[in-house]
C-alpha angles and dihedrals in degrees: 000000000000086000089053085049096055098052094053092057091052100056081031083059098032096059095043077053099056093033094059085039086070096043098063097033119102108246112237108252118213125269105279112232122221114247111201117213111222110218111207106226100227118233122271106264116252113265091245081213090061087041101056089040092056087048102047087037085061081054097055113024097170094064126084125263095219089046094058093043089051091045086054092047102055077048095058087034099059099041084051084049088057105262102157135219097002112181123230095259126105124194116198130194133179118194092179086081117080113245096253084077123071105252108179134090133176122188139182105230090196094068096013100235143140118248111173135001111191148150126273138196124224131195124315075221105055097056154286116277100353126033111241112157120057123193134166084200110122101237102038102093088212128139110265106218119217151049118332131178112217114231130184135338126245141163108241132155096303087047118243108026144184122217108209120189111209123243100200122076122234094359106067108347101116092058095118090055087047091055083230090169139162104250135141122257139190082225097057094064122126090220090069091066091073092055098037105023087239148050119268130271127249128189090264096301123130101238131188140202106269087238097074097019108097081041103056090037095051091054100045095039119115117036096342134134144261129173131194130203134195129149097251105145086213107060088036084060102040109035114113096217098074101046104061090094110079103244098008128114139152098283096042097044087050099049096053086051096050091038088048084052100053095040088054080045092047087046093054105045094251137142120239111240 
């Protein structure tokens, strides 16, 4: 009987034994697994210049995209370059285009808006119909092609008048001592192109129909800008208002404005003019 005993004392120990053991023991916890936290990789931010382009471009559809970028460009250019106190309007002016079109846009960059689209006159000297030679020569009566900065008003020979000082060396600034001036004129009326098959010519002013004249002058007047386009390799080329920008230049100004067009036409269904 005590042997019996005894073996039963010893299981009866051995399993309070085991039984406190697994009270006190720290329980084995599953593996963890890793979790792995995606980061999303933000969009690129809009390039503000594309942005205001897209926008003044809705404004004015007829005018090429390449021209306006290039229009914006010689702006920013010229402000990075130290021009001083510019004003928020924008004059544009294509002479690419023949003188039958109207060829001249002004905008207000604060509200991005277009505030006139007219027709212009070029140099007697640069052409008929279309403006093809450009010159900064006194005498010449040819276009000048570039940035100018509009100055003060008079009344000169041609009325209410606008004096301009050209921004581009070599290529328009003589345009003060030229008198190369904004003024209305008889011979910058539409009517003429259905007698003559084309606008009148100036001296190499940029003249405009009386109607709008005093208008247009009177908003663009004082510091601010005025920017005109031709296709003339040279100045393209040589111009410092398209090259502040590392990498950038005319053509290639001109051709992401015209690609990014005809993406936002292509987008919407629409036919490019």
């Amino acid at each position: 009987m005590v042997p019996t005993m005894k073996r039963f004392h010893a299981a009866f120990t051995l399993l309070a034994t085991l039984a406190l053991g697994g009270c006190t023991s720290t329980p084995q916890r599953p593996a963890e697994q890793a979790v792995v936290v995606e980061t999303a990789v933000p969009p690129p931010a809009p390039d503000p210049r594309l942005a205001q382009l897209r926008r003044l471009q809705q404004q004015a559809p007829s005018l090429d995209a390449g021209v306006l970028a290039l229009a914006l460009e010689a702006r920013n250019c010229a402000i990075a370059g130290g021009e001083q106190g510019i004003g928020e309007r924008l004059a544009v002016i294509d002479y690419s285009l023949p003188s039958t079109a109207k060829r001249l846009w002004v905008f207000d960059l604060a509200s991005e808006s277009l505030l006139y689209h007219e027709h212009v006159t070029h140099g007697q000297g640069s052409g008929d119909n279309f403006a093809t030679r450009f010159s900064n020569i006194e005498g010449s009566f040819q276009t000048s092609l570039g940035l100018y900065r509009t100055a003060e008003t008079y009344i000169g020979a041609n009325g209410y008048s606008l004096r301009m000082d050209g921004l581009d060396s070599g290529f328009n600034d003589a345009a003060r001592q030229r008198a190369i001036v904004m003024h209305g004129a008889w011979y910058a009326d539409p009517e003429l192109i259905a007698k003559q098959g084309r606008l009148g010519r100036s001296q190499g002013c940029p003249a405009l129909r009386h109607g709008i004249a005093r208008q247009v002058i009177d908003d663009l007047k004082e510091a601010q800008l005025l920017f005109a386009y031709a296709e003339h390799d040279v100045w393209l080329t040589q111009s410092r208002h398209f090259s502040c920008r590392a990498g950038m230049d005319a053509q290639r100004i001109m051709a992401d404005a015209r690609q990014m067009r005809q993406g936002g036409l292509a987008a919407a269904g629409v036919a490019a003019p």
